[in-house]
C-alpha positions in Angstrom: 0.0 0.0 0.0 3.0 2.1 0.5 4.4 2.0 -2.9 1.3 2.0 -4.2 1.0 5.6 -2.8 4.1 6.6 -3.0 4.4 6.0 -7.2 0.9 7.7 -7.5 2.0 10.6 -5.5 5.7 10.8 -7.6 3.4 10.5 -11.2 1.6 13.6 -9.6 4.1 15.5 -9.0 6.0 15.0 -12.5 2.7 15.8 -14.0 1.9 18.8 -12.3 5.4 20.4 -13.1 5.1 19.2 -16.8 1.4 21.0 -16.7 3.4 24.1 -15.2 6.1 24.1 -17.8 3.7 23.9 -20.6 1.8 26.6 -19.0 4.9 29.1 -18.7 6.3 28.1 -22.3 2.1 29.3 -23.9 2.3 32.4 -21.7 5.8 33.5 -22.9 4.7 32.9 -26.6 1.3 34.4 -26.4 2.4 38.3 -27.1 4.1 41.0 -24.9 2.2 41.9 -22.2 3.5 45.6 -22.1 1.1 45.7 -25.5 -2.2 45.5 -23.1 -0.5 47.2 -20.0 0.9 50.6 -21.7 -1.2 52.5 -24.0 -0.9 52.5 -28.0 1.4 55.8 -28.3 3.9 54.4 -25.6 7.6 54.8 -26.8 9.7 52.0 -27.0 12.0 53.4 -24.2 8.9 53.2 -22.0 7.9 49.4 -22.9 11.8 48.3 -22.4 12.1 49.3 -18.8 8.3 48.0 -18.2 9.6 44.8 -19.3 13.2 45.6 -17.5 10.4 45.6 -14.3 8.5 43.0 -14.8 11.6 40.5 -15.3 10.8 40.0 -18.8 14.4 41.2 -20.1 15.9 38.3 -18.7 16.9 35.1 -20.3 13.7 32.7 -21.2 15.4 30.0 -18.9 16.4 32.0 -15.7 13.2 33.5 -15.8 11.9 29.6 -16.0 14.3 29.0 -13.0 12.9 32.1 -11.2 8.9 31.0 -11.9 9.7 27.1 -10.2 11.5 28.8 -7.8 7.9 30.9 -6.7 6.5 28.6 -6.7 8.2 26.8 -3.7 8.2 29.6 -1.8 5.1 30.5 -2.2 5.5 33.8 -3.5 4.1 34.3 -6.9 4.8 38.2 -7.2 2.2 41.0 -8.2 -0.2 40.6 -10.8 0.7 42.6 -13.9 -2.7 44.2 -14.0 -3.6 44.6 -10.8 -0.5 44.9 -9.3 -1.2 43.2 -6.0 0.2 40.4 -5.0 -0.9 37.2 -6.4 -1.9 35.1 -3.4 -4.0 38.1 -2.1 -6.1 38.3 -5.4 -6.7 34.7 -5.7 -7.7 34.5 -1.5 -9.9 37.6 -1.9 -11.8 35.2 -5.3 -11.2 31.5 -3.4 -14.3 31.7 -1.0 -16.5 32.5 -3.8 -15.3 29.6 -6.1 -15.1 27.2 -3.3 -18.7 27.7 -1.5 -19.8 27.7 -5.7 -18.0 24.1 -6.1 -18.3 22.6 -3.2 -22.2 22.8 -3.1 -22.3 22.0 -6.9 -20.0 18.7 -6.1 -22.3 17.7 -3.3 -25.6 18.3 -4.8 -24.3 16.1 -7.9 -23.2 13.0 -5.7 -26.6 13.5 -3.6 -28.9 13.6 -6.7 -27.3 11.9 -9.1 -26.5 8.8 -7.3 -29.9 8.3 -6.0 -31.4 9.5 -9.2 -29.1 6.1 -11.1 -30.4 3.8 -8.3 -34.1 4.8 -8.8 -33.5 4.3 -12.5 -32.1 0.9 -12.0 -34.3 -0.6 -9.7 -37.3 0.4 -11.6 -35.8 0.1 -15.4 -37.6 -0.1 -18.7 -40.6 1.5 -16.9 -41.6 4.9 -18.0 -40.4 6.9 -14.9 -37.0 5.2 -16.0 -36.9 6.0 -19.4 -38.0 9.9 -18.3 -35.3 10.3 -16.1 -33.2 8.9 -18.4 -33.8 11.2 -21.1 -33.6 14.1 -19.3 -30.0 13.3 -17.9 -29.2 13.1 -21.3 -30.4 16.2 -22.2 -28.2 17.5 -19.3 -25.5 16.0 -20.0 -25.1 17.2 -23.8 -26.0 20.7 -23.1 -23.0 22.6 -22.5 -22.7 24.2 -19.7 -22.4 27.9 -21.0 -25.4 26.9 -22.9 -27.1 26.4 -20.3 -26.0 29.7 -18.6 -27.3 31.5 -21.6 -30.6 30.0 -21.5 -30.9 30.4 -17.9 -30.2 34.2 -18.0 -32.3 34.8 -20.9 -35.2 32.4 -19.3 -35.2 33.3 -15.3 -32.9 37.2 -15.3 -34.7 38.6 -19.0 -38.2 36.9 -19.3 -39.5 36.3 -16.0 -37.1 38.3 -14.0 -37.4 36.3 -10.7 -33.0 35.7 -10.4 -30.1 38.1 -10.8 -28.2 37.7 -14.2 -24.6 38.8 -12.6 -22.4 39.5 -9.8 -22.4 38.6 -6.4 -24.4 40.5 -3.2 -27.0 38.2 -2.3 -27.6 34.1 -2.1 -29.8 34.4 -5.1 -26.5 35.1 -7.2 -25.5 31.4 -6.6 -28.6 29.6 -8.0 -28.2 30.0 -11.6 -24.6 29.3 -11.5 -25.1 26.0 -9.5 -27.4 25.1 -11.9 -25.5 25.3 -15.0 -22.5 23.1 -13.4 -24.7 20.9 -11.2 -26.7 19.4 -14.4 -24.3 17.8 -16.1 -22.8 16.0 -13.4 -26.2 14.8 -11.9 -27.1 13.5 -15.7 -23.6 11.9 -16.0 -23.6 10.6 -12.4 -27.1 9.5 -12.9 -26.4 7.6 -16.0 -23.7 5.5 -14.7 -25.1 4.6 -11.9 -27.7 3.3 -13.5 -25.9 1.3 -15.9 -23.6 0.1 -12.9 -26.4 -1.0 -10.7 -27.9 -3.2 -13.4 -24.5 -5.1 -14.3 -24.8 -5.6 -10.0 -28.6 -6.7 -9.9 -28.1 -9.0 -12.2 -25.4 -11.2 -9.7 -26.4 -14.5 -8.1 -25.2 -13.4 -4.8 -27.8 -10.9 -4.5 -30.5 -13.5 -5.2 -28.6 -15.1 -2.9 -29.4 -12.8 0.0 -32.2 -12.4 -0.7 -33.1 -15.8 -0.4 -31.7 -15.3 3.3 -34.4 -13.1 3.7 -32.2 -10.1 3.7 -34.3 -6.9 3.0 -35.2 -5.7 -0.4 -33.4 -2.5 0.5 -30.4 -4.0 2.6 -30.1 -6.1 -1.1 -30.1 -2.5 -3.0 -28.2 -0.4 -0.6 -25.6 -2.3 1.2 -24.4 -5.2 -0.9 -25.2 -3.8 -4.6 -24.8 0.0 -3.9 -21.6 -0.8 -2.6 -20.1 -3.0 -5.3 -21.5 -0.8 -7.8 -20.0 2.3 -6.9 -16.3 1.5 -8.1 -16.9 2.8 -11.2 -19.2 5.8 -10.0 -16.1 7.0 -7.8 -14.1 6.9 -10.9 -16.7 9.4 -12.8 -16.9 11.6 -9.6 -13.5 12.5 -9.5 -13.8 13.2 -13.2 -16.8 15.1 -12.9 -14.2 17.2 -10.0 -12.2 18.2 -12.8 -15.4 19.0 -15.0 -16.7 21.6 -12.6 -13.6 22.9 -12.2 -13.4 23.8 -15.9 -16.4 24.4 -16.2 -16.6 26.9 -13.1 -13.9 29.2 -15.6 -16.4 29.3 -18.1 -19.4 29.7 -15.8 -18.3 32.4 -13.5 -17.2 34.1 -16.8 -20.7 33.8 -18.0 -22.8 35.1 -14.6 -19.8 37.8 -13.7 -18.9 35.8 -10.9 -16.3 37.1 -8.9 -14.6 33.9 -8.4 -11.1 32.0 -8.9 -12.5 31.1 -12.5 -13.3 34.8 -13.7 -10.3 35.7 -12.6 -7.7 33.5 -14.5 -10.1 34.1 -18.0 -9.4 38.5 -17.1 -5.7 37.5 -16.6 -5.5 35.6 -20.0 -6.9 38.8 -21.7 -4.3 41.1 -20.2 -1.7 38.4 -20.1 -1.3 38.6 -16.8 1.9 35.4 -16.5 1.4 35.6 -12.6 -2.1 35.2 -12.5 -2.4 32.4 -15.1 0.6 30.4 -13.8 -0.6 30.9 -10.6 -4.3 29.9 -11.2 -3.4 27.1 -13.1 -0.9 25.7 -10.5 -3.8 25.2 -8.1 -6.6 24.1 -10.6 -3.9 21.4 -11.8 -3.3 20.4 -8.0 -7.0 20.0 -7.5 -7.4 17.9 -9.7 -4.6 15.7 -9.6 -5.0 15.2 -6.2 -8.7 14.4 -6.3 -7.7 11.5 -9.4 -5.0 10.4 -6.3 -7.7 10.1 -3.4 -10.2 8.5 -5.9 -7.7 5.3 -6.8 -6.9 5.4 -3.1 -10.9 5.2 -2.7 -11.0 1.8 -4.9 -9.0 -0.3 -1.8 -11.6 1.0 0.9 -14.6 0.1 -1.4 -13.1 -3.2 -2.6 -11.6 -5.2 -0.6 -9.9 -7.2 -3.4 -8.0 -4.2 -4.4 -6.9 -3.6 -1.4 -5.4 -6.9 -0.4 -3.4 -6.4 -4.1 -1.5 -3.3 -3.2 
């Protein structure tokens, strides 16, 4: 179990410093920043010791050198726009994009889950086949699709929700809704599809015949088995609403994590972006870490393998 941890946590690591390279290489061939932080008329004079500044004049790899090394110490610098530091920008944004994914993440696993079981234990009926089609309507919308048809349904026509910003609770709900829906339809769907390959094993018939409880049956010895493969789409869906919170919060002018790396792109703010993406790519490496871990806790044949 050791190793087995051990060589998933040194894959992580090596892929979240080749995600970090790749992100400082795109930034540096993007453009100039001094083109979107100086106005049109500045002389060159004036762009050379913005750049002299910023760090830029140096050499591609000690600047490379200099970015890893930030990132160890935790100091990223100030933001080229907003010239604040970079860690105070992204705490001011983090309790807005956490509370946002947080409940979206949870209300997926608590719907979704349920929603596949339902589906299962009641399949081919028409409450099946309804629920079915409507995850996968959910699931093939986009989710800035869905944002746009929100606004335009609940902020322009009936006027009942807040199209933008943040100052009251009623700010979250359309947001949660365009990245909950996806992940409930895709939760949903393979639960289902799960839970049938389980119902259909004799062991269940098995317990039953033991005059085990219908929803003992369901719940504890076919829920269980069947959720290996449901942990595995979680952690993917993690990474979804992650992504999908950029495009989202962009969307709803949400004054989150999200919003803030898509504004830094624009202005090619390199601190901001290499910053943001360091901690998205850590999210979600870690959660893909703490889901195989998950597999030995749920099945105890993995775990007498590691």
């Amino acid at each position: 179990m050791t190793r087995f941890i051990a060589t998933r946590i040194i894959k992580a690591l090596i892929t979240i410093w080749f995600i970090l390279t790749l992100v400082f290489m795109i930034t540096r061939l993007s453009g100039d920043p001094t083109q979107w932080l100086l106005p049109d008329d500045a002389t060159a004079t004036v762009r050379d010791q913005l750049r002299i500044s910023l760090g830029l004049d140096k050499p591609l790899f000690s600047q490379y050198i200099q970015y890893l090394s930030s990132l160890f110490t935790g100091d990223m610098g100030k933001s080229y726009h907003y010239l604040r530091p970079v860690g105070e920008l992204f705490a001011e944004r983090a309790g807005p994009t956490i509370a946002l994914g947080t409940i979206s993440f949870g209300l997926a696993i608590l719907i979704g889950v349920p929603i596949g079981v339902f589906a299962a234990v009641n399949r081919n009926s028409i409450l099946d086949r309804i629920t079915m089609g409507i995850s996968i309507a959910g699931y093939t919308i986009p989710n800035f699709v869905f944002a746009i048809l929100l606004i335009f349904l609940f902020s322009l026509k009936l006027r009942l929700l807040p199209s933008g910003g943040l100052s009251s609770p009623l700010h979250y709900i359309m947001p949660l809704l365009a990245l909950t829906v996806d992940s409930v339809a895709g939760i949903a769907r393979l639960t289902r599809g799960s839970m049938l390959d389980v119902l259909r094993q004799d062991y269940l018939d098995s317990a039953r015949a033991k005059g085990v409880r219908e929803q003992m049956v369901i719940y504890k010895h076919a829920l269980r088995n069947a959720l290996i493969p449901v942990v595995t789409i979680i952690g993917l869906h993690l990474g979804t609403l992650i992504g999908g919170a950029v495009v989202v919060e962009t969307v709803f002018a949400f004054p989150g994590i999200g919003m803030l790396i898509v504004q830094a792109a624009q202005y090619r703010d390199f601190p901001v972006i290499e910053y943001g993406v360091m901690l998205v790519s850590t999210t979600v490496i870690l959660v893909n870490l703490l889901v195989d871990l998950s597999y030995g806790f749920l099945d105890p044949r993995i775990r007498d393998n590691f």
